[in-house]
C-alpha positions in Angstrom: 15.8 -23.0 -109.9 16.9 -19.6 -108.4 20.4 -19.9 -106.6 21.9 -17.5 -103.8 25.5 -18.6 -103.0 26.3 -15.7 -100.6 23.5 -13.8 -98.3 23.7 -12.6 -94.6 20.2 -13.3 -93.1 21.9 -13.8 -89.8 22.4 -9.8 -89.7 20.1 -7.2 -87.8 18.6 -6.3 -90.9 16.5 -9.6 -91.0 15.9 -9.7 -87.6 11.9 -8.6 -88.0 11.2 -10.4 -90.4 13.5 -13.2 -91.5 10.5 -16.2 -91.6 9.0 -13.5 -94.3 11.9 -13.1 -96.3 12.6 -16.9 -97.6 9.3 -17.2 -97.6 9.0 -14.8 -100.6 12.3 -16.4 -101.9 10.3 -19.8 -101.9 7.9 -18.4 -103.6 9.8 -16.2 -106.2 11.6 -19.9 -107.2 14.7 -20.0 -105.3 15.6 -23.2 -104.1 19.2 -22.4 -102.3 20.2 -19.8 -100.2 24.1 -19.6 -99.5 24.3 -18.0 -96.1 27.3 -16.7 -94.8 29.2 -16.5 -91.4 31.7 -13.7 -90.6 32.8 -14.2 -87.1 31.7 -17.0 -84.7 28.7 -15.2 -83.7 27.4 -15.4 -87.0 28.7 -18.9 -87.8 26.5 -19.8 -85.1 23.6 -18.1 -85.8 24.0 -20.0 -89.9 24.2 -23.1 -88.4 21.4 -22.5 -86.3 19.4 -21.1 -89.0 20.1 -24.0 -91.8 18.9 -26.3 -88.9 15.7 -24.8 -89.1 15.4 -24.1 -92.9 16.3 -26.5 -95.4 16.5 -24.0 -98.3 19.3 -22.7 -96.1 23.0 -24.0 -96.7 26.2 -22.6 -94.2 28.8 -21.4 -95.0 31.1 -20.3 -92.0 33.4 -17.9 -92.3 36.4 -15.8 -91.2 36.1 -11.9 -92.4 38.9 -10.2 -93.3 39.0 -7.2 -91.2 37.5 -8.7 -88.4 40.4 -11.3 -88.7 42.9 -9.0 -87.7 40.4 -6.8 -85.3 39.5 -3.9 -87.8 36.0 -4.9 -87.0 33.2 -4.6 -90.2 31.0 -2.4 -92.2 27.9 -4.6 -91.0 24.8 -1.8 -89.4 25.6 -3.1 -86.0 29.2 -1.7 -85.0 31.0 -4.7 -83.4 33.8 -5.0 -81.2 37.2 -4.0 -82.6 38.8 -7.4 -81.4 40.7 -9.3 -83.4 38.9 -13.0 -83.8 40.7 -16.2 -82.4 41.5 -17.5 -86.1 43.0 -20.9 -84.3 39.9 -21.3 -82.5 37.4 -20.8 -85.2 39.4 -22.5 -87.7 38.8 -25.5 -85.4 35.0 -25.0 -84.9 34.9 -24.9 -88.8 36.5 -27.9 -89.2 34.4 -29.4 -85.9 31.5 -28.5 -88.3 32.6 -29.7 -91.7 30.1 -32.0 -92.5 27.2 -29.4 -91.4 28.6 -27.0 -94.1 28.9 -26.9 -98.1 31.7 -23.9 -98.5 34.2 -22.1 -96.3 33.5 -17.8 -96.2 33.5 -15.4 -96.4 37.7 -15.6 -96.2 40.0 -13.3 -98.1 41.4 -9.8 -98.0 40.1 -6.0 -97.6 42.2 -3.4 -98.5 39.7 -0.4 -97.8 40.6 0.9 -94.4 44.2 3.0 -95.0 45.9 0.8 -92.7 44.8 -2.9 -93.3 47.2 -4.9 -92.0 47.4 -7.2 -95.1 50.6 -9.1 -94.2 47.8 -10.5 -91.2 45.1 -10.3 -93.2 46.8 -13.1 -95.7 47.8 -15.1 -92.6 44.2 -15.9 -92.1 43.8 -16.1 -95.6 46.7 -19.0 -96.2 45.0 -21.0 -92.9 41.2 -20.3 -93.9 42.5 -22.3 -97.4 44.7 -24.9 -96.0 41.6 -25.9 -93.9 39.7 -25.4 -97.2 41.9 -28.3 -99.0 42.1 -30.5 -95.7 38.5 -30.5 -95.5 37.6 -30.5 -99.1 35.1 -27.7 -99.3 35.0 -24.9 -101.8 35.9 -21.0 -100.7 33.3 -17.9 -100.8 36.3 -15.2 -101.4 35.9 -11.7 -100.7 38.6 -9.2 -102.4 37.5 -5.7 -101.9 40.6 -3.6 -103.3 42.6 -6.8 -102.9 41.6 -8.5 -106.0 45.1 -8.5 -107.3 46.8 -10.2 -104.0 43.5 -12.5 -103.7 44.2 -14.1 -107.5 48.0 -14.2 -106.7 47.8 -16.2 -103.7 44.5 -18.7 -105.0 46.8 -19.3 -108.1 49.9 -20.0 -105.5 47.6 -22.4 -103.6 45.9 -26.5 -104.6 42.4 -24.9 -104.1 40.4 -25.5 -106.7 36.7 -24.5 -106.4 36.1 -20.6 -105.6 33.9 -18.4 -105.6 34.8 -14.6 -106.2 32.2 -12.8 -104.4 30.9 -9.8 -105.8 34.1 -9.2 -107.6 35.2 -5.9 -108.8 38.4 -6.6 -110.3 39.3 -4.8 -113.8 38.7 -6.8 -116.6 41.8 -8.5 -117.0 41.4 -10.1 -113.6 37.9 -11.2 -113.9 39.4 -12.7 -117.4 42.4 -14.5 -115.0 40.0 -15.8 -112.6 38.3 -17.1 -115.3 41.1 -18.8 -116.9 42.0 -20.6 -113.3 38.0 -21.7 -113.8 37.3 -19.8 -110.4 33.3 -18.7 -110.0 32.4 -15.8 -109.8 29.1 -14.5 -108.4 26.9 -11.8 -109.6 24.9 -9.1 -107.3 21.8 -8.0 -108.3 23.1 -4.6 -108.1 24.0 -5.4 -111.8 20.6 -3.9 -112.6 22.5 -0.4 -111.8 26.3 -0.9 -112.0 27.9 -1.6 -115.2 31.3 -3.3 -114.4 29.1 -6.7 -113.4 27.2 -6.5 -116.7 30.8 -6.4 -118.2 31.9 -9.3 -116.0 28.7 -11.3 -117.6 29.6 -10.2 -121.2 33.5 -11.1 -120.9 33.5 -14.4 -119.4 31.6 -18.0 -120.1 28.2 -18.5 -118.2 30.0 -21.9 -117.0 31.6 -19.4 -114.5 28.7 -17.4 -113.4 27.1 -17.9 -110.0 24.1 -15.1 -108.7 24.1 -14.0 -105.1 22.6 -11.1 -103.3 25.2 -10.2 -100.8 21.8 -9.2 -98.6 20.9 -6.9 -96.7 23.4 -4.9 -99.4 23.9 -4.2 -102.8 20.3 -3.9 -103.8 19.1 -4.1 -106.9 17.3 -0.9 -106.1 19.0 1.9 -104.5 19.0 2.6 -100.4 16.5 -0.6 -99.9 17.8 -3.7 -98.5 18.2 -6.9 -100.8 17.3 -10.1 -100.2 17.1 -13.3 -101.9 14.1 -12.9 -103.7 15.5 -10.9 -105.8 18.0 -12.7 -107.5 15.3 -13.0 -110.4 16.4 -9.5 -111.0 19.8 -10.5 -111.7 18.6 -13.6 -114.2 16.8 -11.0 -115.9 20.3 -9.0 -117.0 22.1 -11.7 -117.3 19.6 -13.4 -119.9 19.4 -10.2 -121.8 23.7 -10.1 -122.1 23.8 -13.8 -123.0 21.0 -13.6 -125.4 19.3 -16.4 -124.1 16.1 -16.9 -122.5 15.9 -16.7 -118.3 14.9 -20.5 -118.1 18.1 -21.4 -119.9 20.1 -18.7 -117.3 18.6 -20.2 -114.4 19.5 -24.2 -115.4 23.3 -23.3 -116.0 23.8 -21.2 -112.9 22.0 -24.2 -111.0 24.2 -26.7 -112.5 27.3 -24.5 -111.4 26.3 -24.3 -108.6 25.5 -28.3 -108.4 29.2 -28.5 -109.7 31.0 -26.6 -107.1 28.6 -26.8 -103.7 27.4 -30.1 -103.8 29.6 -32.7 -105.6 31.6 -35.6 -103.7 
């Protein structure tokens, strides 16, 4: 009953071997893989792919910094354009009933100029679209976490996911008090701030994803779904409770915020 709400199989670094990859997620138990758009190549190529693969579920999605045309940290350097947010907001919503979640959307604060006052443009529209057309948000917050709660808490959305969060305590505590998600990398097998994220807040709250090709559970080898096992394993051992019982709540979060009418 393995869950992955947030993956990139659409990226180069599956391009060899893809068909070999969720076939070893099959087999390792995982029944879900989230996958993720970022531009509307890669929205494409998701819906393309979850046509083909049932255990694959879309999500399309509107990065950040490739929003505003800061382009991405993907291994394939892409064009520095800014995306046509009016347009793909409208192919999302063309696609709505093709999709379960809206993302990745949010705000990236990493490069020394981000533009943020754009960035949270696209933000505001991704989640109006969000409450139009009644799908939950993949949110990604990398050294925006503050401005991301801020303007979730301002808005009527209601089911979010925090994507690999790294907020300081007290935000993951916020997040959880607004009942947000948030998902756990496997990379929590080596980084202790997400086994602190699983001690401080309820497993009602507690998604697993992957984030793959990154944020492997081992270090400088590509993740992939397969091993969100991994990350049951930690999160067991914090919660004192046996993987079985891990794997049955995350499912039924993720029953709760991906697939309910």
């Amino acid at each position: 009953m393995l869950i992955d709400v947030h993956s990139h199989l659409t990226f180069k670094a599956f391009e060899k071997d893809l068909d070999e990859v969720i076939e070893r997620a099959k087999n390792a138990g995982v029944v879900a893989i989230l996958c993720s758009g970022v531009d509307h190549e890669s929205n494409v190529k998701v819906l393309e792919l979850s046509k083909k693969q049932s255990i694959i579920k879309s999500s399309l999605g509107i990065y950040p910094l490739d929003a505003v045309g800061l382009g991405h940290y993907d291994d394939v350097p892409r064009e520095t354009r800014a995306i046509d947010v009016d347009a793909e907001i409208e192919f999302i919503r063309k696609n709505k009933d093709n999709i379960i979640s809206i993302g990745e959307i949010g705000l990236d604060k990493s490069p020394e100029e981000p533009k943020l006052k754009e960035q949270e443009e696209v933000f505001w529209k991704a989640i109006k679209l969000a409450e139009e057309i009644k799908k939950p948000i993949v949110v990604h917050t990398r050294k925006a976490e503050k401005e991301c709660i801020e303007i979730l808490e301002s808005s009527k959305i209601k089911n979010v996911v925090l994507h690999c969060f790294t907020g300081n305590l007290k935000l993951v505590k916020k997040a959880e008090d607004l009942n947000f998600y948030l998902s756990i990398p496997t990379i929590i097998t080596r980084l202790k701030h997400f086994q602190e994220v699983v001690e401080k807040i309820s497993l009602n709250n507690i998604l697993t994803e992957t984030d793959a090709p990154y944020l492997s559970h081992i270090k400088g080898e590509r993740s992939e779904p397969s091993h969100i096992k991994e990350t049951i394993k930690i999160i067991a051992q914090i919660k004192k409770i046996t993987e079985e019982e891990a794997e049955n709540i995350i499912f039924s979060n993720y029953q709760k915020i991906f697939l309910k009418k």
